[in-house]
C-alpha positions as CSV (number, residue, x, y, z in Angstrom):
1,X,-34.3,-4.9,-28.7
2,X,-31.1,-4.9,-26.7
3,X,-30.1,-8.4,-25.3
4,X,-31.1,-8.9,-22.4
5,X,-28.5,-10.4,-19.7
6,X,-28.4,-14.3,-19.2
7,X,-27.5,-15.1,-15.8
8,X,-25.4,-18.4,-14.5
9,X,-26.6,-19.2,-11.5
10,X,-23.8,-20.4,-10.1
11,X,-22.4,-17.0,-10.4
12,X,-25.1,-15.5,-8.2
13,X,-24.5,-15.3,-4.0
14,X,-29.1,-15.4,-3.8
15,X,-29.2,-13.2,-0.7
16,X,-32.8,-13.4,1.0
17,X,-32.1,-11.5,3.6
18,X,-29.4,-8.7,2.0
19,X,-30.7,-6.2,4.1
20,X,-29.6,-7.4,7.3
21,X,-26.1,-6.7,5.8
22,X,-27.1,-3.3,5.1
23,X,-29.1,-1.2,7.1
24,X,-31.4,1.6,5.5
25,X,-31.3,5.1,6.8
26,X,-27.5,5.3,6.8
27,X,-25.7,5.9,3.4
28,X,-23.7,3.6,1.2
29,X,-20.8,3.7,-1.1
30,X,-20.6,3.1,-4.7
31,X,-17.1,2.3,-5.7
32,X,-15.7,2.2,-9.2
33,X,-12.7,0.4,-9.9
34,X,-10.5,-0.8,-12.9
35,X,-8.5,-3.6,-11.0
36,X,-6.2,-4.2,-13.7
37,X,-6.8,-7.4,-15.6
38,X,-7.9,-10.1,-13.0
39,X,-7.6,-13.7,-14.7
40,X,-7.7,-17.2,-14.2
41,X,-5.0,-19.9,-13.9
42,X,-6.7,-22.2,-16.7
43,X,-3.8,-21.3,-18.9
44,X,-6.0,-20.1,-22.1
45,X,-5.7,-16.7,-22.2
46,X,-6.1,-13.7,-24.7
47,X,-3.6,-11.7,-23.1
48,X,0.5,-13.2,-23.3
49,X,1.1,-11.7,-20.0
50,X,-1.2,-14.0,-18.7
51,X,-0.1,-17.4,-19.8
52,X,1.1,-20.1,-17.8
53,X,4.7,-18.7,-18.4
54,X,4.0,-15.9,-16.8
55,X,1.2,-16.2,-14.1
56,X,-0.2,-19.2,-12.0
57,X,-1.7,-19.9,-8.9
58,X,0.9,-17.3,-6.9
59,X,0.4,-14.5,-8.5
60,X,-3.3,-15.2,-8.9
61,X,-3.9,-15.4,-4.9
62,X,-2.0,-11.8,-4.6
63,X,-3.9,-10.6,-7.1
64,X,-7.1,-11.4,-5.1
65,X,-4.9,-10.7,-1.7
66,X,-4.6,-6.8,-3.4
67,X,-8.3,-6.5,-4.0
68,X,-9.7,-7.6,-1.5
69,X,-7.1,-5.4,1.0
70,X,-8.4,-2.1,-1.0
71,X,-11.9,-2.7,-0.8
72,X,-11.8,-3.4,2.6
73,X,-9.6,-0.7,3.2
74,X,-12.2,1.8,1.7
75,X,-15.6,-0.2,2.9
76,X,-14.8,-1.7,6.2
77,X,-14.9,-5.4,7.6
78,X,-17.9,-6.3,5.2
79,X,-16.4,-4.1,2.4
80,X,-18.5,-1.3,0.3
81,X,-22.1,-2.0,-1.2
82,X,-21.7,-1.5,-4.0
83,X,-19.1,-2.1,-6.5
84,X,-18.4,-1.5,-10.3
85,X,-15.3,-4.0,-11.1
86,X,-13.6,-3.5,-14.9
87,X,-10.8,-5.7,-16.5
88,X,-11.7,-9.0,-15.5
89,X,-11.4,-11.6,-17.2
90,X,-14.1,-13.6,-19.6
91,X,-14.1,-17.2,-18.9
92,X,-12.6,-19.2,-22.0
93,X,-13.2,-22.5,-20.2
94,X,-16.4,-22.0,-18.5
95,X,-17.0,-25.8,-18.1
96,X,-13.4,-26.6,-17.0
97,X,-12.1,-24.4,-14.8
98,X,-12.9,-21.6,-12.3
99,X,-13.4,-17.9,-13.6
100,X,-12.1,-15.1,-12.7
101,X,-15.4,-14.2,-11.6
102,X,-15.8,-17.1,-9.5
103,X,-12.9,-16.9,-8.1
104,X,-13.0,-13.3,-6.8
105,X,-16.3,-14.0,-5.1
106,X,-15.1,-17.3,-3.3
107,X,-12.3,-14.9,-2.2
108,X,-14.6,-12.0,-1.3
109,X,-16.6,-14.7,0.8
110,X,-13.7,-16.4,2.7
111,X,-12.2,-12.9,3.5
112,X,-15.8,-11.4,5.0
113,X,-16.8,-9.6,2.6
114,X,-20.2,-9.1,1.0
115,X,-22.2,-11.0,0.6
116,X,-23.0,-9.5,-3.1
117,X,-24.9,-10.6,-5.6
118,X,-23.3,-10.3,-9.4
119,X,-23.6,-9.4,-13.1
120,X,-21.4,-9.7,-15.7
121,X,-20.7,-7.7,-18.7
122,X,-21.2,-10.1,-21.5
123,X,-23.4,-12.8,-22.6
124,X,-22.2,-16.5,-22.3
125,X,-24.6,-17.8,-24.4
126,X,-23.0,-15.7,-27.4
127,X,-21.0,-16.7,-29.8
128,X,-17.2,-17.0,-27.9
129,X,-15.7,-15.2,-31.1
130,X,-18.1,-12.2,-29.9
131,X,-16.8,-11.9,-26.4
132,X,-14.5,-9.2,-24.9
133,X,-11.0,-10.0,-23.3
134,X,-12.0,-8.6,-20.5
135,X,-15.5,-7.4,-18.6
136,X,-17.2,-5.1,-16.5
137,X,-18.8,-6.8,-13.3
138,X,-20.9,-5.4,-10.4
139,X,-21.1,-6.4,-7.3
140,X,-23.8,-5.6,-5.1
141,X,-24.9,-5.9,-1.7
142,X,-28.3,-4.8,-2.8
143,X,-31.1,-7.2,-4.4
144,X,-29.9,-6.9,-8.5
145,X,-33.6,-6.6,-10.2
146,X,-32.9,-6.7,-13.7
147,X,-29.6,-6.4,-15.9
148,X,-29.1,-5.6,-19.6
149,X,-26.6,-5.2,-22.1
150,X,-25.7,-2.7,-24.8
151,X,-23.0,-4.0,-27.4
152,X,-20.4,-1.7,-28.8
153,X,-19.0,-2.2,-32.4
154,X,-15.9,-3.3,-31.9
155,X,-15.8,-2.3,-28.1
156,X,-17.1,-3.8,-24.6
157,X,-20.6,-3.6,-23.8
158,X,-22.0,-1.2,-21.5
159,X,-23.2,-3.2,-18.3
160,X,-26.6,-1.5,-17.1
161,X,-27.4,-3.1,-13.8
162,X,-31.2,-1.7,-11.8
163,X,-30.4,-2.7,-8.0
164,X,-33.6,-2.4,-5.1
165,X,-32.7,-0.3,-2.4
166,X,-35.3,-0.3,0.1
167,X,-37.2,-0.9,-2.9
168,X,-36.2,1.9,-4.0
169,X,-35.0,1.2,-8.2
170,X,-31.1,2.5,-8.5
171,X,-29.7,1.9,-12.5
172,X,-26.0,1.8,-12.8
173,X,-24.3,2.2,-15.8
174,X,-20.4,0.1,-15.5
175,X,-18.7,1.2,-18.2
176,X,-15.0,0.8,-19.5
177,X,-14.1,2.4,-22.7
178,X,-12.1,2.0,-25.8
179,X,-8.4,2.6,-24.6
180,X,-5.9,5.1,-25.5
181,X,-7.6,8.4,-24.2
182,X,-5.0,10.6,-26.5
183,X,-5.8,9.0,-29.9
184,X,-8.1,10.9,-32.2
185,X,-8.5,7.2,-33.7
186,X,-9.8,5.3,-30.5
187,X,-12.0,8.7,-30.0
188,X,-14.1,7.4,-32.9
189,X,-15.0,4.4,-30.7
190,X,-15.6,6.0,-28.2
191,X,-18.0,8.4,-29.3
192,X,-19.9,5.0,-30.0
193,X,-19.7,4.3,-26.0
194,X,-21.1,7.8,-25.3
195,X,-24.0,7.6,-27.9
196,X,-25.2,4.5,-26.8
197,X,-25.0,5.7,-23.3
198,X,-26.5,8.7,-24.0
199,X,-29.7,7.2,-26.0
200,X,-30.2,4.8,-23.4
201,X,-30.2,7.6,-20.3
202,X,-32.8,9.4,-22.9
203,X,-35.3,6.5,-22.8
204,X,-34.9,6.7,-18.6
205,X,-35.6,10.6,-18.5
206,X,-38.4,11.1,-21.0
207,X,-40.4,8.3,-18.9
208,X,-38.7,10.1,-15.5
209,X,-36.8,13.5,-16.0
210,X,-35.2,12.2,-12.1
211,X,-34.8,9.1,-12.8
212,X,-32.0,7.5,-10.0
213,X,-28.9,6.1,-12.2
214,X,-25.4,6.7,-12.1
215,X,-22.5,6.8,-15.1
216,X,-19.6,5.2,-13.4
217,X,-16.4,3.2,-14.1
218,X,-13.2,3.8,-16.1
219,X,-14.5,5.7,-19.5
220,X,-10.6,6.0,-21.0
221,X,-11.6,9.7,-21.4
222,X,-10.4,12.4,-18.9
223,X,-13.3,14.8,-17.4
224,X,-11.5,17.5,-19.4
225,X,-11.3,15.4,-22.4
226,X,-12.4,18.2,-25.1
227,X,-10.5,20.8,-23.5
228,X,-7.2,18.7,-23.1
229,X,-7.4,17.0,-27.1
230,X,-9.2,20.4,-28.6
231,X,-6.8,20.3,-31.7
232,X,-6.9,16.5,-32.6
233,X,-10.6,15.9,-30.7
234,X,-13.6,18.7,-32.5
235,X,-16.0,16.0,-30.8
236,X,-15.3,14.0,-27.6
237,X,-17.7,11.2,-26.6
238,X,-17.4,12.0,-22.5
239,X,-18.2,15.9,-22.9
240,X,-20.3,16.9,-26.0
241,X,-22.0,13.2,-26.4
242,X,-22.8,12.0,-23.5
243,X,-22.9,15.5,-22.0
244,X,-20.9,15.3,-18.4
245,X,-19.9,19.2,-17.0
246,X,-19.1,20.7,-14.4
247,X,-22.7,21.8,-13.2
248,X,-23.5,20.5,-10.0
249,X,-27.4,19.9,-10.3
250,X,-28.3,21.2,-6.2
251,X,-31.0,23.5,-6.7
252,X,-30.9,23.6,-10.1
253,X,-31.8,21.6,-13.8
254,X,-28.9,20.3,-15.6
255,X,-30.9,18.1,-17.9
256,X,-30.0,16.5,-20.2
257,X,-26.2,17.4,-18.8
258,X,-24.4,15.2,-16.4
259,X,-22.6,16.3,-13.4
260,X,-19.2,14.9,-13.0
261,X,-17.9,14.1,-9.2
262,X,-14.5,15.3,-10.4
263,X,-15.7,19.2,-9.7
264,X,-16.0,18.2,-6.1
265,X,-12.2,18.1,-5.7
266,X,-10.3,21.2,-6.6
267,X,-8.3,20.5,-9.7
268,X,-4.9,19.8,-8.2
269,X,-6.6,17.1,-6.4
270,X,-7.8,15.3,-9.1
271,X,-6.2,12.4,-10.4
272,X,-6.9,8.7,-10.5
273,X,-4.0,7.6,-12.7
274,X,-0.9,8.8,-14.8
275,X,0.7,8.4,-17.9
276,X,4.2,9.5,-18.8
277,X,4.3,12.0,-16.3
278,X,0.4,13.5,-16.7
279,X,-2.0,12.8,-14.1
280,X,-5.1,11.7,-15.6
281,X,-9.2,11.3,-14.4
282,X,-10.0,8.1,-16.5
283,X,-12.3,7.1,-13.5
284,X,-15.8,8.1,-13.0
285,X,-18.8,8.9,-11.5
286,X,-20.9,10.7,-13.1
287,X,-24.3,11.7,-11.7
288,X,-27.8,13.3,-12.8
289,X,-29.7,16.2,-11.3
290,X,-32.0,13.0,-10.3
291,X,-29.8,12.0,-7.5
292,X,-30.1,15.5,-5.8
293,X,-33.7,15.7,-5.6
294,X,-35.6,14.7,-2.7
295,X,-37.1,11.7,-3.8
296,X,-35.7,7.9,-4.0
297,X,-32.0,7.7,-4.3
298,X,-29.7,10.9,-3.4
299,X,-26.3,11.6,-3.4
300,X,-24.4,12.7,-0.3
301,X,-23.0,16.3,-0.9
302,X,-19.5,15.9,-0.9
303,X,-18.9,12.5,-0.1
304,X,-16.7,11.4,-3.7
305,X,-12.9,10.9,-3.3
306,X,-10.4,9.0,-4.5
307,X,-9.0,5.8,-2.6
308,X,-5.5,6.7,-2.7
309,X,-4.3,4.4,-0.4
310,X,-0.4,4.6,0.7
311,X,1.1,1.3,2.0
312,X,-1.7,-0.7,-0.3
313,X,-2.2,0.7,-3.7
314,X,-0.4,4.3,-3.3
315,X,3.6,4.8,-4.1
316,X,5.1,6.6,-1.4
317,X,6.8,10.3,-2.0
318,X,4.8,10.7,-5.4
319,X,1.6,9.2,-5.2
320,X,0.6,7.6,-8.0
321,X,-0.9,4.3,-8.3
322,X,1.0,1.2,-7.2
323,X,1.0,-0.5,-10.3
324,X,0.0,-4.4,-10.8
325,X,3.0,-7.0,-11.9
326,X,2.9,-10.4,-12.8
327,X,6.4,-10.3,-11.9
328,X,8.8,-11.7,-8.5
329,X,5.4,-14.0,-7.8
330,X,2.9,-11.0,-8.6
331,X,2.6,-7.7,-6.6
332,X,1.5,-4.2,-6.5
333,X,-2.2,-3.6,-7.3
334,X,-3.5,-1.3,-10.0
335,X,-2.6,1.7,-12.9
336,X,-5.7,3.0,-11.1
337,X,-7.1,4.7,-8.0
338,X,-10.8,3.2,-7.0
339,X,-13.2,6.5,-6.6
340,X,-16.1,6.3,-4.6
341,X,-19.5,8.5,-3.5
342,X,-21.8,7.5,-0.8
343,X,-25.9,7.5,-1.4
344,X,-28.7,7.7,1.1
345,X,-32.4,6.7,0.2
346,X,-33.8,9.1,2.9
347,X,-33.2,12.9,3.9
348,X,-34.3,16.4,2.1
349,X,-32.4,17.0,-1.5
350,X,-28.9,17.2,-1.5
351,X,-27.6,20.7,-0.8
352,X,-24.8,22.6,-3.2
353,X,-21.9,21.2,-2.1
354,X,-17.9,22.6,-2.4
355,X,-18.0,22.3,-6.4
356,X,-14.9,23.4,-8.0
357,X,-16.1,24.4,-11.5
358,X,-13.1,24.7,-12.6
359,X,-11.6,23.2,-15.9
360,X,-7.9,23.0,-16.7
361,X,-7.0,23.2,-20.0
362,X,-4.1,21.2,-20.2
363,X,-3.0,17.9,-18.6
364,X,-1.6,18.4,-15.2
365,X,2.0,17.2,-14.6
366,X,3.0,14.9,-11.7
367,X,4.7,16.7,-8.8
368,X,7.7,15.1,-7.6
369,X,8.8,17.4,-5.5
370,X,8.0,15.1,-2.2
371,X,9.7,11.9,-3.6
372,X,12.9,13.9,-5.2
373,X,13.3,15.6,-1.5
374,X,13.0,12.9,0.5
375,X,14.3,10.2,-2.0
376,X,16.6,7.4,-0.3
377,X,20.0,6.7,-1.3
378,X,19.6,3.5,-3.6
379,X,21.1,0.3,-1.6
380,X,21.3,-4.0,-2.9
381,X,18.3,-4.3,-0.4
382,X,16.5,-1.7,-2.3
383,X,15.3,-4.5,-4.8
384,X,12.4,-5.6,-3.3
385,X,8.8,-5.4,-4.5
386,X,7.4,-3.2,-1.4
387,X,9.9,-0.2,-3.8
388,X,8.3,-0.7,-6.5
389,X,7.8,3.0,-7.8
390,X,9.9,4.6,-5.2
391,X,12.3,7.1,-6.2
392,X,15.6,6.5,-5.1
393,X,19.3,8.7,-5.6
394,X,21.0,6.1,-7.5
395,X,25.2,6.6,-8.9
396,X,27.3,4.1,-10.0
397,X,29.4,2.9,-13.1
398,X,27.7,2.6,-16.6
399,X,27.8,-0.8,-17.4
400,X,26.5,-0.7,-21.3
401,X,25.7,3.0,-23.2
402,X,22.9,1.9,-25.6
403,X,20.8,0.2,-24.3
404,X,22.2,2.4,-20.8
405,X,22.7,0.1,-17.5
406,X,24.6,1.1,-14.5
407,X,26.6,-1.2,-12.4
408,X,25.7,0.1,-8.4
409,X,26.9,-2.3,-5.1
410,X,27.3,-5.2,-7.7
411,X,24.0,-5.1,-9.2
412,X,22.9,-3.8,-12.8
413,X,20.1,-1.9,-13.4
414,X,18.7,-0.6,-16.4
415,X,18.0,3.2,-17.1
416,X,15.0,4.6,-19.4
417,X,12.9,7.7,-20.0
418,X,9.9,7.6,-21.4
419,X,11.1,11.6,-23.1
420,X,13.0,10.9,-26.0
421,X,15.5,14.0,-25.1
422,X,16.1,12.4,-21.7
423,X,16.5,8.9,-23.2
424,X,19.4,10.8,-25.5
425,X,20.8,12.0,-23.0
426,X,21.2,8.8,-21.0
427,X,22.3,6.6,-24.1
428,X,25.4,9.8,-24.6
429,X,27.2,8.8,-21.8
430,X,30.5,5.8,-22.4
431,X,30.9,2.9,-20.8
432,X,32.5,2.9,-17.3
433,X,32.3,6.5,-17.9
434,X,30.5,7.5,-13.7
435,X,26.5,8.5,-13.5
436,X,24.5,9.5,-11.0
437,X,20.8,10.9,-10.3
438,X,17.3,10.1,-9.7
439,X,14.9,7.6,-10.9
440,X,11.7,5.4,-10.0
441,X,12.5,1.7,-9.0
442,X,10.5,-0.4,-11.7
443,X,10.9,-3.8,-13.6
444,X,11.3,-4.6,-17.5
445,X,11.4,-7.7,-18.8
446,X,12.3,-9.5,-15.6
447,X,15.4,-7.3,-14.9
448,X,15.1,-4.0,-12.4
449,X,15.9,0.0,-13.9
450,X,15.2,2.8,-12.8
451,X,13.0,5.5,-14.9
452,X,14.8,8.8,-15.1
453,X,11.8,11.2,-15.6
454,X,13.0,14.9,-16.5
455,X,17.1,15.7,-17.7
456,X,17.5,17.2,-14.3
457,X,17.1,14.2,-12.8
458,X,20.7,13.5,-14.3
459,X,23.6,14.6,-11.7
């Protein structure tokens, strides 16, 4: 038998009377979102970014200040109902100090939000040797019924949470994978996530081929993952284990496939988070032909999207994710975009929606057309954290060739590419020799630089 979840009490908001916070016969949200390593101020930490060095009480209330703003932002005064959280952090002082846990739900409560009720991804009564860095944690608005866990060889447990909607049993499945989506190495463990996964939604459809439950959370693979990593990847945990295509299950059986909410959006929409230039889908939800039938919990026909939100976790000109920092007193907010669906427990099944079956065979590049055309000469008052990202025109006088700095209005800033041809390029030009070009404002090791992203962005 799997272990079964212990629960601290004191980590619980009891809600008698949830449902006066949420009122059935409208829909709700489900939101999934890796919030990039929340953690304490106890100063015992796994991580060295997150020692008492390098982050205390400041950086710890905009932290929570970034959260909270996004998932009011996407759920209203009271927030969403539903919420699957990833990276925070297990309490290594549990009878000392505040965890991260607690301390985002104290927050949650003083800002208006909720109230939810909460499970975490781990067991505290384990050994501490056996405990992740960090956990998956849900927070619902909803009665939680029951909660279990299912350990991972040398990987997080998969947090498998059965809520009561109207009485009505909903089983979510928060999930966040072994990192490194490109390595044919952490694919091995992953394929471990998707198999336990997968033998677990087998036990819930042979009792119930519609069984209500939902794959969400951030699974480190992209939906394309097979298609992308075809020549290092012959079996990918997300596609050929646990079985999530592009099949949306209206009017039809998918069983034992998985429809991913990715197809709703055309593919040049799709993105919750880039690397080195790539936009990538490491976020999820992932859905069953259960939750279009006509019968308990269904989903809302084109209701996913991704909370790209400009001004609070969305870089202007090129959209990508507004990054988290521990830096300048903490600021930013994730590596990742939330995504979201809403659910109704009432209504006829969900009709075929605008599914984009589409599947691109290669990683989509980041456009940066918008933020090159409408990028802002670089000024001193430029260094702030609210530019953080931007792309600014930037000239001045190199300052040192390798590592490359350039001295502009009588401040030096670094210069780096993450292409190795680019970074040769830089590194070739003398000192007080002029340069000039384009490149996104960002921090390294307490000083600013800009990143120069392609050789044309050289002048």
């Amino acid at each position: 038998m799997l272990p079964k979840f212990a629960y601290r009490p004191e980590l619980v908001i009891l809600c008698c009377i949830a449902f006066c916070h949420v009122s059935l016969g409208r829909s709700f949200q489900v939101v999934a979102y890796n919030v990039e390593n929340l953690f304490d101020t106890d100063g015992v930490s796994l991580y060295d970014d997150y020692k008492p060095e390098h982050y205390g009480p400041k950086e710890l209330q905009n932290k929570l200040r970034s959260i909270i703003q996004s998932l009011r932002e996407i759920g209203g005064r009271t927030g969403p109902e539903v919420v699957l959280l990833q990276e925070i952090e297990v309490d290594q002082t549990p009878k000392e100090f505040s965890s991260a846990t607690e301390l985002l739900l104290n927050a949650l409560k003083k800002s208006g939000l909720g109230p939810y009720q909460v499970a975490q991804g781990y067991d505290p009564k384990d050994s501490p040797g056996n405990w992740p860095s960090v956990q998956c944690v849900t927070l619902s608005k909803f009665p939680i019924t029951s909660t279990r866990l299912h350990p991972i060889r040398m990987a997080r447990p998969i947090l498998e949470t059965t809520l009561s909607v109207g009485g009505v049993p909903f089983t979510l499945f928060n999930n966040h994978w072994k990192s490194g989506a490109s390595s044919k190495d952490m694919e091995k463990h992953r394929l471990q996530n998707a198999q336990t996964l997968r033998n677990r939604i087998d036990e819930l459809t042979k009792r119930n081929p519609f069984a209500d439950f939902l794959v969400g959370g951030d699974l480190n693979s992209h939906y394309n993952q097979s298609t992308v990593y075809k020549k290092d990847m012959p079996e990918t945990g997300i596609n050929d284990v646990l079985l999530s295509n592009n099949l949306e299950p209206a009017g039809r059986i998918i069983a034992p496939k998985l429809y991913n909410l990715w197809h709703e959006l055309p593919s040049e929409q799709r993105g919750s988070d880039a690397w080195r230039g790539n936009w990538g889908t490491l976020m999820h939800l992932i859905l069953p032909q259960g939750l279009y039938d006509n019968k308990g919990i269904r989903y809302v026909s084109d209701s996913f999207e991704v909370a790209n939100l400009e001004g609070i976790n969305c870089v202007s000109g090129s959209g990508l994710p507004l990054k988290w920092s521990n830096e300048l007193d903490g600021f930013g907010t994730s590596d990742h975009f939330p995504v979201l669906a809403r659910f109704e427990t009432s209504g006829s099944a969900t009709p075929a929606g605008k599914s984009y079956p589409e599947i691109e065979e290669t990683a989509r590049e980041v456009d940066y057309t918008k933020a090159l055309k409408y990028a802002p000469n670089w000024q001193p008052k430029s260094l702030d954290p609210s530019n953080y990202g931007v792309t600014f025109r930037f000239s001045g006088t190199v300052a040192r060739s390798n590592p490359i700095s350039v001295l502009t209005g009588g401040h030096r800033l670094g210069l780096y590419s993450f292409d190795p041809a680019v970074r040769r390029r830089l590194f070739s030009f003398r000192r007080d020799s002029r340069i000039a070009g384009y490149g996104h404002l960002s921090r390294y090791r307490g000083q600013w630089q800009f990143i120069v992203e392609e050789a044309s962005w050289i002048k």
